[in-house]
C-alpha positions in Angstrom: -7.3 -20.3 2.2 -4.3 -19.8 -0.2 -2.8 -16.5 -0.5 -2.9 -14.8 -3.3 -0.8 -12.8 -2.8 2.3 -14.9 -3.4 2.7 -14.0 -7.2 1.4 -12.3 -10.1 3.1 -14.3 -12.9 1.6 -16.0 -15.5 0.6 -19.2 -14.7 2.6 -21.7 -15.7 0.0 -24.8 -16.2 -3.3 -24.7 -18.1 -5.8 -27.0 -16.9 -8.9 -28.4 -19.0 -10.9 -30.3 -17.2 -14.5 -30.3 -15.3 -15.7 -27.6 -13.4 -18.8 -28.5 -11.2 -20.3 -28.4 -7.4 -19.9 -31.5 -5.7 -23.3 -33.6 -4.1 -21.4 -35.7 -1.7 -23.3 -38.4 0.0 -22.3 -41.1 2.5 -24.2 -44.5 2.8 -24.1 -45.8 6.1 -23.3 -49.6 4.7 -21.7 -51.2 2.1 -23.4 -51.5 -1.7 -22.4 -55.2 -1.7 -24.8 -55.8 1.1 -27.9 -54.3 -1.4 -26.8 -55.7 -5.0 -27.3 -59.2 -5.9 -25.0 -60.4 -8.6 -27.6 -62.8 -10.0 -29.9 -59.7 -10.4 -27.7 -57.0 -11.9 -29.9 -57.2 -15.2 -33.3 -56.1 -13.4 -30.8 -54.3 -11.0 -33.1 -51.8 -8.8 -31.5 -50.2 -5.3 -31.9 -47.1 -3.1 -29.8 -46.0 -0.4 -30.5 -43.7 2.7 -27.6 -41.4 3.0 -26.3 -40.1 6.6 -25.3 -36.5 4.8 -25.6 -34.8 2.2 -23.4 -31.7 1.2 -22.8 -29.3 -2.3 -19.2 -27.8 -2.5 -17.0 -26.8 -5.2 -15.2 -29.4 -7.0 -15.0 -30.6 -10.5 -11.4 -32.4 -11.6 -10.4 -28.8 -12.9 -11.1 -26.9 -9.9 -9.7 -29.4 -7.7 -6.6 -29.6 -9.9 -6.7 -25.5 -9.3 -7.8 -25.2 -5.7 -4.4 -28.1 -4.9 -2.2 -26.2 -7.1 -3.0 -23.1 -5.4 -2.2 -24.7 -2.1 1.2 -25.4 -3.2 2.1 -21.7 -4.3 1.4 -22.6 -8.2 -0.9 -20.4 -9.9 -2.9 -22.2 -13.2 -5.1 -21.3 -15.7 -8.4 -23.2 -15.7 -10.3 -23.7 -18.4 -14.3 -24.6 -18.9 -17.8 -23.1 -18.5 -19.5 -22.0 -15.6 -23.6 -21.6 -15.4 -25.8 -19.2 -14.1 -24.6 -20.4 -9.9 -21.1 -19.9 -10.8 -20.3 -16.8 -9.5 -19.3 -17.2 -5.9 -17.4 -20.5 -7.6 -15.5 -17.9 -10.0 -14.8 -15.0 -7.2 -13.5 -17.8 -4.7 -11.1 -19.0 -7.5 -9.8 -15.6 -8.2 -9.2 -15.1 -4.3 -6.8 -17.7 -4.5 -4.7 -17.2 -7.7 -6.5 -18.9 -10.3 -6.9 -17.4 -13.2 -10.2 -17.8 -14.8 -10.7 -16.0 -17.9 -10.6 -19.0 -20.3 -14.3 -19.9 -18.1 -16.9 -19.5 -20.0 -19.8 -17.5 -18.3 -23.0 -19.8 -19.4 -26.1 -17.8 -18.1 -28.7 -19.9 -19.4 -27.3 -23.5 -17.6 -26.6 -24.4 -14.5 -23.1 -25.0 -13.8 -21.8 -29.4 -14.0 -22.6 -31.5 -11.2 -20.9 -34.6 -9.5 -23.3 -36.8 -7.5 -20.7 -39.3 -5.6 -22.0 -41.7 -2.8 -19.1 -43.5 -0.8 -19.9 -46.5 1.5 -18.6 -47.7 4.4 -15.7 -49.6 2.5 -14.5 -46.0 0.3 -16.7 -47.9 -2.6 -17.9 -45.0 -4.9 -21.0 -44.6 -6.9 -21.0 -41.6 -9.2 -22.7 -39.8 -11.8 -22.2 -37.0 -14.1 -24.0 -33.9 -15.6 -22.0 -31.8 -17.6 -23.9 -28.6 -17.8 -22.5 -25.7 -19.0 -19.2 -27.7 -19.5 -20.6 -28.8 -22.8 -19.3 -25.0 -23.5 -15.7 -26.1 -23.3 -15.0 -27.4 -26.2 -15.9 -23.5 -28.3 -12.5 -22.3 -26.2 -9.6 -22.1 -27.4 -6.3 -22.9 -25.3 -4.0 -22.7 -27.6 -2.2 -19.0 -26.5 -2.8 -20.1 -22.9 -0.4 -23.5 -23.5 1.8 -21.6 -26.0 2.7 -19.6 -22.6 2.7 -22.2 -20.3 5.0 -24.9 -19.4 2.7 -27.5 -18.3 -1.0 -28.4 -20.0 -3.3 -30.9 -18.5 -6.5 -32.4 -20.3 -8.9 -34.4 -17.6 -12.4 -35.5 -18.2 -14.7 -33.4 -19.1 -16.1 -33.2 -22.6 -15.0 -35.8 -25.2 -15.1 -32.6 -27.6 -13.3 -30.5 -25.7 -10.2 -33.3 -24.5 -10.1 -33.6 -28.2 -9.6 -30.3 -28.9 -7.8 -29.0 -26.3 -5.1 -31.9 -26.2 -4.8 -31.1 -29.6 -4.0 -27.5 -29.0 -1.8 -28.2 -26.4 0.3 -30.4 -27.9 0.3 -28.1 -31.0 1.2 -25.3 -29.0 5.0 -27.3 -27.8 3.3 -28.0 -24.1 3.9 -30.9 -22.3 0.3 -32.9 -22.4 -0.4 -34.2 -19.0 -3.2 -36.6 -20.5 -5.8 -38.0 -17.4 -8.9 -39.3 -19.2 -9.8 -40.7 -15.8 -14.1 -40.7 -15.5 -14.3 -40.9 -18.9 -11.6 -43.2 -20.1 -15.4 -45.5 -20.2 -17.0 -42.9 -22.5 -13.8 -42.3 -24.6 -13.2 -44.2 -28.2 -10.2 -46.1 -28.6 -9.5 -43.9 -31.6 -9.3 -40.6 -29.0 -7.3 -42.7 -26.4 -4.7 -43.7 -28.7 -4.5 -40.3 -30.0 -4.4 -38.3 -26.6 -2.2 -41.2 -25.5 0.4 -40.5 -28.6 0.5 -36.3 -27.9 0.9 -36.9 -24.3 4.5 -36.6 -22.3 2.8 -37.8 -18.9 -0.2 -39.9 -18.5 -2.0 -40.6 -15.5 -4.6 -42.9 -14.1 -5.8 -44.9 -11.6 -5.5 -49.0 -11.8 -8.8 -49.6 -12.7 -8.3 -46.9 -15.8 -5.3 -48.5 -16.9 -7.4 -52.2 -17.0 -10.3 -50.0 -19.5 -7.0 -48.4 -21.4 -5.9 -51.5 -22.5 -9.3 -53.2 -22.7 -9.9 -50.7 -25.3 -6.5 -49.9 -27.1 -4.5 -53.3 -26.4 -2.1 -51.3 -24.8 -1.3 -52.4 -21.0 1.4 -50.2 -18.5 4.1 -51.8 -20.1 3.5 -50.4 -23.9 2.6 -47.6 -22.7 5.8 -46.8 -20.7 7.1 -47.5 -24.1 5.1 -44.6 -25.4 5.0 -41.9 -23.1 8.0 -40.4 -21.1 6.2 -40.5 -17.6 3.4 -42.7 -16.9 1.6 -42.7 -13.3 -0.6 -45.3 -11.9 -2.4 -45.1 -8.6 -3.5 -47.6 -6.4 -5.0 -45.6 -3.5 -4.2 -46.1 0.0 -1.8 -48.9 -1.7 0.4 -46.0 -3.4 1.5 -45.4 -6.6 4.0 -46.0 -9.1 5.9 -43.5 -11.3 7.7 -44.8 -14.6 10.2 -43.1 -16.3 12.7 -43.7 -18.6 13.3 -47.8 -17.8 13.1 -46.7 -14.2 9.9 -48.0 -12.3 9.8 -45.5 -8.8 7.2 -47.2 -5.9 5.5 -44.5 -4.0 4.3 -45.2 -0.3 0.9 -43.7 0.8 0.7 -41.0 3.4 -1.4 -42.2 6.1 -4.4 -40.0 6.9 -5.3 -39.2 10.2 -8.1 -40.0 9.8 -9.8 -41.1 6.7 -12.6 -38.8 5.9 -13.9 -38.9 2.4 -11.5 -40.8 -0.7 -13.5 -38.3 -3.0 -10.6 -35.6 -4.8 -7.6 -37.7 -3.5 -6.6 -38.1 -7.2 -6.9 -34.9 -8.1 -4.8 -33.6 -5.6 -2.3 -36.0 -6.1 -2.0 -34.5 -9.8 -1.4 -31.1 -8.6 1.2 -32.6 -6.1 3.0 -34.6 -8.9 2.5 -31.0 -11.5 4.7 -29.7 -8.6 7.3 -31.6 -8.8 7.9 -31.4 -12.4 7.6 -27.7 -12.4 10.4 -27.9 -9.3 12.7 -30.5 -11.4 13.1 -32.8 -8.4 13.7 -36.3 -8.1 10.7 -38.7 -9.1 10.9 -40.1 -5.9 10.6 -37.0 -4.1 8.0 -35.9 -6.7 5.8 -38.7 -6.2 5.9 -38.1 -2.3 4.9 -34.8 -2.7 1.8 -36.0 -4.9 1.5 -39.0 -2.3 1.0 -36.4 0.9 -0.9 -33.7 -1.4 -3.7 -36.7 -1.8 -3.9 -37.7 2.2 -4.0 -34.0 2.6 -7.3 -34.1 0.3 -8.8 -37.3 2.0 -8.9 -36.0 5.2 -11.9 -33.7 5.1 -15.6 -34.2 3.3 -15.4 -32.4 0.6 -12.7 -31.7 -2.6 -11.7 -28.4 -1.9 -12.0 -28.3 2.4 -8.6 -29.1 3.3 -5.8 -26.2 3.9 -2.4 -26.1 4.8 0.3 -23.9 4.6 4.0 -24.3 2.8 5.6 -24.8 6.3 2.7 -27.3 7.6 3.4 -29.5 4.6 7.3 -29.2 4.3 7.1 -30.5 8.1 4.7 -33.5 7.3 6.7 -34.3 4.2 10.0 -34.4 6.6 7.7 -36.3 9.2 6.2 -39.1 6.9 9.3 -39.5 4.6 12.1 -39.1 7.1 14.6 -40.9 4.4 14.0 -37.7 2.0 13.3 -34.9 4.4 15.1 -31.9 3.8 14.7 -32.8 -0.1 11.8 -30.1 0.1 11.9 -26.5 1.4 9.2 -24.1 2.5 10.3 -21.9 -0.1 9.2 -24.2 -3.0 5.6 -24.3 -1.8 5.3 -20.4 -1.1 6.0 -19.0 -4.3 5.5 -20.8 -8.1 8.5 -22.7 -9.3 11.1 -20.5 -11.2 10.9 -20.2 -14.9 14.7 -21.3 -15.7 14.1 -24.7 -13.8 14.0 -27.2 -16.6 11.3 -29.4 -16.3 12.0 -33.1 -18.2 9.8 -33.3 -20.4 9.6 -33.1 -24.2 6.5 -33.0 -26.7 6.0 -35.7 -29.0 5.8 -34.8 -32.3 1.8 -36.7 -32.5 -0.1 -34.8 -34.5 -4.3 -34.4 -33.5 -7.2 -34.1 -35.6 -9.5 -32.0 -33.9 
């Protein structure tokens, strides 16, 4: 577990994004062995899982729970039901502060029901729960103070709102629409989009970004000073400023579950911002922070400490090692490190 003891500063990144216990199930075969494409319209399956498992995850908490890992406190933000106190106390044991979640007494907190086959295929669904409470919060004192603001998917009202704030508040808007860059309008993904200083997404979320907005990788490296695309166990790339960075994957050893590899590879690359380093290093670190994440069932079952993943690093990235220092993973980046980043002047109707 994290220790939270290694600060008591403010955190320096608010994060907005789901909170929820995970239902993590595996199928013992591969969907495209039970859906016929010629049948999709009277489409009617059912899969007999080998496990079965409810943990903590949501993209916020998994954002939280990574960041924690790498000695950066955060402030989450959402609603938590009726079953979220063990959630909330577990949070608070590891840094997190958790003031901007909303107690909801009379819902159960959101839920993620994810089944992964044999090939790391993912079937998901969604239900929101006391989430839908996010969007009455305001974040807009939280960002003021902090250096770093991410909106993920959660409530369309509440990214609206709370990408809005943030941006109004002079804090870099990490925009991930990710699960719900389906549900989104165009009109919100342009806007987040044109507020943001980083965006981030997966491949497949860039192809329904521009399906929707016209906009492919290239405009929007035109639009946003750092724009992150994922491709799995195939990497990732980082763009900045003209400069296109390829990212190598980290092997895992082994494979275990692909669920909450992006999240943690958003905390990893929120790390390296905060530090100031190199975007080749940064990406790295977001590159091994994922691996670390796919290596266990679960989003929030993996641990390590600052010297266990300064050695990796070294071990899997042998042309950059020494380029990270236990120090940097113990203990939140420093204030006076400036982070490159800038906030566009976009304006959001909330």
């Amino acid at each position: 577990m994290p220790d939270s003891s290694r600060s008591t500063t403010a955190p320096s990144v608010v994060v907005s994004a789901s909170i929820a216990f995970d239902y993590i199930m595996n199928f013992p075969g591969s969907f495209r062995d039970h859906i016929l494409p010629d049948k999709v319209h009277v489409l009617s399956v059912s899969f007999l899982y080998d496990s079965l498992r409810r943990l903590r995850g949501g993209i916020g908490g998994n954002i939280a729970y990574n960041l924690a890992l790498l000695g950066e406190p955060s402030h989450l933000v959402g609603g938590g039901g009726s079953d979220f106190h063990e959630y909330r106390s577990f949070l608070g044991s590891i840094g997190v502060d958790t003031s901007l979640v909303l107690d909801v007494p009379d819902q159960l907190t959101g839920a993620s029901f994810m089944t992964t086959d044999l090939d790391g295929n993912q079937i998901a669904g969604f239900f929101p729960g006391a989430s839908m409470a996010a969007e009455t919060i305001s974040v807009w004192k939280a960002a003021a103070a902090a250096r770093l603001g991410v909106v993920g998917a959660t409530t369309l009202e509440a990214m609206r709102r709370h990408a809005s704030e943030i941006a109004g508040a002079g804090c870099p808007l990490v925009y991930d629409p990710s699960q719900q860059v389906v549900a989104i309008s165009a009109g919100d993904l342009n806007a987040g989009i044109d507020a943001a200083s980083v965006l981030v997404g997966n491949d497949y979320e860039y192809a329904m970004i521009e399906q929707k907005t016209g906009h492919n990788v290239e405009a929007l490296v035109d639009k946003v000073q750092l724009v992150a695309v994922t491709f799995g166990a195939h990497g990732s790339e980082l763009h900045w400023s003209g400069e296109r960075f390829s990212i190598p994957a980290v092997p895992a050893e082994p494979m275990s579950d692909p669920t909450g590899g992006g999240d943690a590879y958003r905390a990893g690359l929120l790390k390296g911002v905060l530090l100031g380093l190199d975007w080749r290093v940064t990406g790295r670190l977001a590159a091994l922070a994922a691996t670390y994440a796919v290596e266990t069932h679960g989003t929030q079952e993996h641990f390590y400490t600052a010297e266990e993943f300064v050695a990796r690093f070294d071990r899997s990235f042998p042309e950059f090692a020494g380029a990270a220092s236990t120090k940097q993973f113990s203990e939140p980046a420093a204030d006076d490190v400036a982070i490159p980043l800038e906030t566009p002047n976009a304006k959001l109707t909330v």
